[in-house]
N, C-alpha and C positions, 0 to 999 in steps of 0.2 A: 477621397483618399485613393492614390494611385495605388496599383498593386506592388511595388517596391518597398510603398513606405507602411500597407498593411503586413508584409513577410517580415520588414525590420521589428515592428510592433512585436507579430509573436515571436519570433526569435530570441528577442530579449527578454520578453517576460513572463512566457509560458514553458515550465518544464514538467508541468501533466501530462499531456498529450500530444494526439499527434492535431495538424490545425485542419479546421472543415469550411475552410472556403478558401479554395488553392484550385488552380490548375488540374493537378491529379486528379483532385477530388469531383470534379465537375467530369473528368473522362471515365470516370470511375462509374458516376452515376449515369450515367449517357451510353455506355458500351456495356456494362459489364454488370448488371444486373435487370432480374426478369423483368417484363411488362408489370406483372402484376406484383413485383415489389416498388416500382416506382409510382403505381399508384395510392400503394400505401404510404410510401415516401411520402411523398404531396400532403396525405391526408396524417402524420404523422405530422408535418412541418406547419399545417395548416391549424393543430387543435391545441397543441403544445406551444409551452411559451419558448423562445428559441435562447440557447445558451449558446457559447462558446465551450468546443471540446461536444459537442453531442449534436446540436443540429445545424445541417442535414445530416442524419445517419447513414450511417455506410450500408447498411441492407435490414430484411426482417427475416425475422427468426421467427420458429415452430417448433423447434425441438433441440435438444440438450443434453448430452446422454455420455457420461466416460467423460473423454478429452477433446469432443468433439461438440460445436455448436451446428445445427442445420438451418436451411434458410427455406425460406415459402416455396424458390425455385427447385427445393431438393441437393443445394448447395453444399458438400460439406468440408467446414473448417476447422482444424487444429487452431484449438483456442489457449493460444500461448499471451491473453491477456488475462478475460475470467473476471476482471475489478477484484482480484485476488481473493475471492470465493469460494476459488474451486479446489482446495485440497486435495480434496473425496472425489475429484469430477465431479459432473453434473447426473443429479437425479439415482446416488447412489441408494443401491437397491435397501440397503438395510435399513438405513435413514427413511427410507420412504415409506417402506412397511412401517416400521416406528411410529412416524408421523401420522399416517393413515387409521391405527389403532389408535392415538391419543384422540382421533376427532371426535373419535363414539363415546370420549371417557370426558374428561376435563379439559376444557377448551380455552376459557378464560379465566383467572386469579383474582376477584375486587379487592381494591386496596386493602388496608387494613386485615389484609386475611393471606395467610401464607398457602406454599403447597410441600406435599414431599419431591417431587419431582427439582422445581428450584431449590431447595434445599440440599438435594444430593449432588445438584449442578456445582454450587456453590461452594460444597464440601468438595467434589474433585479436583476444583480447582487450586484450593488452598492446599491440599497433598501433593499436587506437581510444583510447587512454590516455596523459592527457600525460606528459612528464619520464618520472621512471625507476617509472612502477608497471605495474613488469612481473611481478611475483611472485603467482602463485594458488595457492590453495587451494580445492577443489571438495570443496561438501557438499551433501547429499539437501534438504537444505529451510533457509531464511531464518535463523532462529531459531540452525540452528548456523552462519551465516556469523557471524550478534553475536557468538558467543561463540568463537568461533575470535579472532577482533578482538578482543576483550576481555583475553584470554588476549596476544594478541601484543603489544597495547599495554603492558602490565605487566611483559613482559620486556624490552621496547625501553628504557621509561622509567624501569624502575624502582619505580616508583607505579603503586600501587592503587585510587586513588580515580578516580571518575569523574564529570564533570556530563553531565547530561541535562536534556530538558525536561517538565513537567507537560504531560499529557494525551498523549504521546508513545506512537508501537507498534512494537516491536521485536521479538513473537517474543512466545511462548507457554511456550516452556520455563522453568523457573526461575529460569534466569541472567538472562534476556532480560526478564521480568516485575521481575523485581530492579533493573533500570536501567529500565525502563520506566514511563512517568507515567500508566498507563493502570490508577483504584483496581480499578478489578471484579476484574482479573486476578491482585488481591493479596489478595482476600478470601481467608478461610480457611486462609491459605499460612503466617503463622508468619515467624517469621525471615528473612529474606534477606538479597543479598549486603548485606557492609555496605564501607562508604564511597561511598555515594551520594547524588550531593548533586542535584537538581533544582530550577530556575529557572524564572519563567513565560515562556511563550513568545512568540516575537513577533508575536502577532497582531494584525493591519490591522486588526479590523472587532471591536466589543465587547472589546475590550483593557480589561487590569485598571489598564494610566497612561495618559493622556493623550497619551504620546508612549513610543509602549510598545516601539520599536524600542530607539531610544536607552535607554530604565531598561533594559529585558532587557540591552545592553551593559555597561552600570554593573552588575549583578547579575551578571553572567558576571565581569567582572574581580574585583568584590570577593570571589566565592566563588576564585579563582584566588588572589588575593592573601591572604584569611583561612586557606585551607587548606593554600597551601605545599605539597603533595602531590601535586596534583590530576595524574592520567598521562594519560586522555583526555579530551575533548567527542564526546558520541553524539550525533547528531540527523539527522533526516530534513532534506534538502534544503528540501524541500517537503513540506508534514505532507499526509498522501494522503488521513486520513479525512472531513477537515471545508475540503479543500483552503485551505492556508494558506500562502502566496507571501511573504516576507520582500523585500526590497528587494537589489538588489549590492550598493546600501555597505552593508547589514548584513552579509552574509556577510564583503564584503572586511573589513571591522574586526574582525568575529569573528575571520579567518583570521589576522592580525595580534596579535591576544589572543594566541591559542595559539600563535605561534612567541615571541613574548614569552615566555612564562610557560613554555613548555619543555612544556606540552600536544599531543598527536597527538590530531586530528581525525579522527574517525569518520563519515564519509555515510555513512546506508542511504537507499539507493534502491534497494529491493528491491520499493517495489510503483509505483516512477514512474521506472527507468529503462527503456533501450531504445524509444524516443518516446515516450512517454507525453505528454511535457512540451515535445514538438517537437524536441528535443534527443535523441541516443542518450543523456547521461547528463544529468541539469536541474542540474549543478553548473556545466555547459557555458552557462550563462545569467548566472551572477552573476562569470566571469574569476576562479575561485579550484578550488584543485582540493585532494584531501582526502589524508588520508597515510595512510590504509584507507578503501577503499570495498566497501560489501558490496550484494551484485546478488544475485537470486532471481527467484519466481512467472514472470514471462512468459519468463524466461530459456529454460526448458525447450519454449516455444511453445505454451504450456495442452494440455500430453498429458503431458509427464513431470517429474517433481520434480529440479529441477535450481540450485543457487545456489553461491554463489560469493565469495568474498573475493579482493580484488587489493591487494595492498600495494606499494610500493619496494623497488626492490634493495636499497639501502643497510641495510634490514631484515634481507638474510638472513646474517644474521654469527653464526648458532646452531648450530654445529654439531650437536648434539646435541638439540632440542627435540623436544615434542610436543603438539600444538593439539588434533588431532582427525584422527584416525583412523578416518574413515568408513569401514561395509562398502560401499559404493559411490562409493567418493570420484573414484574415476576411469573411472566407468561409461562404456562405448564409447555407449550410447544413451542418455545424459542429456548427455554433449558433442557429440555430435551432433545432440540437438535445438538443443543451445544454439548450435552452430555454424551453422545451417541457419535457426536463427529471428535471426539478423545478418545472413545471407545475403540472407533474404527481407524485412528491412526495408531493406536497403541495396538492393534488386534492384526491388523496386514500387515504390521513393521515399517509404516511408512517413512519413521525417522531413516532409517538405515539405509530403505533404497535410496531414499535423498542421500543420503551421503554417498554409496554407491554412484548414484549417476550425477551426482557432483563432479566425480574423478573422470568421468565420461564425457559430459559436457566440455569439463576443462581442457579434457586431450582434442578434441574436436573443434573446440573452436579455436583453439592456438592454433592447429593445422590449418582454419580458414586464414587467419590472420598474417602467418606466415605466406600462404598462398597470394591474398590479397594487400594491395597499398591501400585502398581506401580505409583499410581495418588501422583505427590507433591505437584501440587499448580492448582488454578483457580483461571483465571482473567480475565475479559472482560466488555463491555460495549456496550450496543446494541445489533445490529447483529455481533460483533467482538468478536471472546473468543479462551483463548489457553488453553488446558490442558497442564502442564507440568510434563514429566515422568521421575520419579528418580529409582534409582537399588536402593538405602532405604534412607528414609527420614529424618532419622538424618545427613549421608553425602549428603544427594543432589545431587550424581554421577548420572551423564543424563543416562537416557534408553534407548541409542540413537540406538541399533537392535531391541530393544523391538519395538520403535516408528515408526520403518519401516514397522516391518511385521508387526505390527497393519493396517498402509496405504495399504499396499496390502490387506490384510486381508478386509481391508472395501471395496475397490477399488470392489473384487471379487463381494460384495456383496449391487455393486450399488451406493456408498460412497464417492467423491471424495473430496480432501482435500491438503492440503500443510503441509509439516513437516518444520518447522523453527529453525532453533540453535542446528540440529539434534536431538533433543529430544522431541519438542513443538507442538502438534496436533493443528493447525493452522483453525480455522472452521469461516467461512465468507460466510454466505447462502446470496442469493437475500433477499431484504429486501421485498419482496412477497410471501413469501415462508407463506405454512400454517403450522398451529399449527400440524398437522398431520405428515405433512412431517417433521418437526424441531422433530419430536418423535420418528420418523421409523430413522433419521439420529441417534438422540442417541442411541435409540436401539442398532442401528450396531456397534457403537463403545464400547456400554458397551457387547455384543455379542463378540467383535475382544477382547477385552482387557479379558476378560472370558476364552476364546479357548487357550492365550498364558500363 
């Protein structure tokens, strides 16, 4: 495979990340990192099995600390990526003491045997949640809230089928790749679930209609209406890779669809709840609320793998069921990070400064945009926001080389970030990040986008 027709590959069907076998990426490793991270490299790319989106990695880390990651070399980066973990930043102190004190106390839960700790977890969460979803299920990571959800919906309704949206992420594991509109992660794979029906989604900005709120509407009922089956709708609140903000009346019509048609709605916001979005949960933006929600990544306060599924009472009329059965479903130290990282968003006012530097962001990057041609669109909310880069703005041709050596270009100069849809400067700071640093991070980028 020539390198033209490996860029078209990901271009087309990767809008997770940014891609790691390019050009940049090889001067990247060659110039711009220590001796003795490229021998870890090596021995990193040598032990691990190699994926798409992770190996060769961009450098090694040592430390983690606020909004910053460091590297072996003494490197440090503004970590405007995080795998959206980082709320609290990294290694925040009161979490840590927390965690530290549970080690000497209760460490593990065996099934069959509850604790106070997950039960007080469990009770917080159904206090920040409206009407009756008060019903949890705690799992080790994201990918099995889906699927805990997928499974409950199916006994609720009945129905097997599910819509989803194209270019959507849900999760890694089989099931979760199976509803998910994201191709890369179905290559290779074979078979999966079936009855999945996927829609395009409703994007603002390069939309496949003219009024692509509205057709996604029509497309969601006529698949409702044609399939007669259909038991959920999965979708992201807010799509977190290429940040994508749907309008309230889209949601409210959406929500509408689905008690029509006998459908139970699925949020994941597992990589944009808990402020991310200025909101503990960003369904809290559009006055509609979901009949499974599934929570993950910052849950745990970027130290422990911690997620979560929260459904309605009226749900639990099973006697007998079985979802999933994590060996750590009721970990004392995964509810209590989760408990503690509420604590500590509710306790510093995190919701607020996100909204705060929400307004800030926004005035800032219009001023790059205004500035710059290569800028086509800005979108975001909270600590969430994507610049997206077009070759010119009347066609909306992505920048998708431009976008890269921008990422390096920042990368060099301390900057780190995720490129989404190949084109999409993907910026996601801890939501502790000061006003200083949210400035020296644009700086660099209206600096990178300057220099090319």
């Amino acid at each position: 495979m020539n390198q033209n027709e490996e860029n078209h590959i990901d271009i087309n069907k990767r809008t997770e990340g940014d891609i790691n076998f390019s050009a940049e990426r090889a001067k990247w490793l060659k110039n711009d990192i220590s001796e003795k991270a490229k021998t870890l490299l090596e021995k990193d790319a040598r032990y691990f099995l190699h994926q798409s989106l992770s190996t060769p990695c961009l450098d090694v880390l040592q430390d983690s600390k606020g909004p910053f990651i460091q590297s072996v070399s003494g490197k440090n980066y503004l970590d405007f990526h995080g795998n959206n973990v980082h709320q609290l930043g990294f290694s925040h102190p009161k979490l840590v003491a927390r965690l530290t004190e549970q080690l000497q106390l209760l460490t593990f839960s065996t099934r069959r045997y509850t604790n106070e700790i997950a039960i007080n977890f469990a009770e917080k969460l159904a206090s920040l949640l409206p009407s009756d979803l008060n019903r949890t299920l705690l799992t080790p990571n994201g990918s099995s809230a889906i699927g805990i959800a997928l499974k409950l919906a199916r006994a609720v309704t009945g129905k097997f089928k599910v819509v989803s949206f194209w270019d959507s992420f849900h999760g890694a594991s089989l099931d979760a790749i199976g509803v998910g509109g994201e191709a890369v992660f179905r290559e290779y794979m074979g078979p999966l679930m079936p009855g999945v029906e996927r829609i395009p989604p409703p994007v603002t900005y390069r939309g496949i209609y003219e009024d692509n709120e509205q057709k996604c509407l029509e497309y969601l009922e006529y698949v409702f209406k044609k399939e007669g089956d259909i038991g959920a709708f999965l979708a992201e609140t807010v799509r977190n890779t290429d940040v994508q903000i749907p309008s309230k009346s889209f949601w409210k019509d959406a929500r509408a669809l689905c008690d029509r048609y006998g459908v139970l709605l699925i949020l994941d916001e597992i990589p944009i709840a808990l402020g991310r979005t200025g909101k503990m949960f960003a369904f809290e933006h559009f006055d509609v609320e979901p009949d499974i929600l599934c929570l993950g990544k910052g849950l745990g306060g970027g130290i422990f793998p911690q997620a979560a599924m929260v459904t309605r009472d009226s749900f639990n009329r099973f006697g007998d069921i079985s979802l999933g059965h994590y060996t750590h479903e009721k970990s004392p130290l995964g509810s209590l990070a989760g408990r503690t990282t509420i604590e500590i968003i509710e306790e510093e006012g995190l919701l607020s400064k996100a909204q705060n530097d929400e307004a800030f962001m926004r005035e800032e990057l219009h001023r790059l945009e205004q500035k710059h041609q290569l800028i086509g669109d800005i979108r975001g909310k909270g600590l969430l926001w994507g610049i997206e880069l077009v070759k010119d703005r009347n066609t909306k041709e992505k920048a998708v080389n431009e976008a890269e050596k921008i990422m390096y270009n920042c990368l060099k100069n301390g900057l780190s970030f995720k490129v989404s849809a190949g084109n999409v400067l993907q910026l996601a700071p801890a939501l502790t990040i000061s006003r200083n640093e949210l400035s020296r991070a644009i700086g660099i980028i209206d600096n990178a986008i300057q220099e090319l």
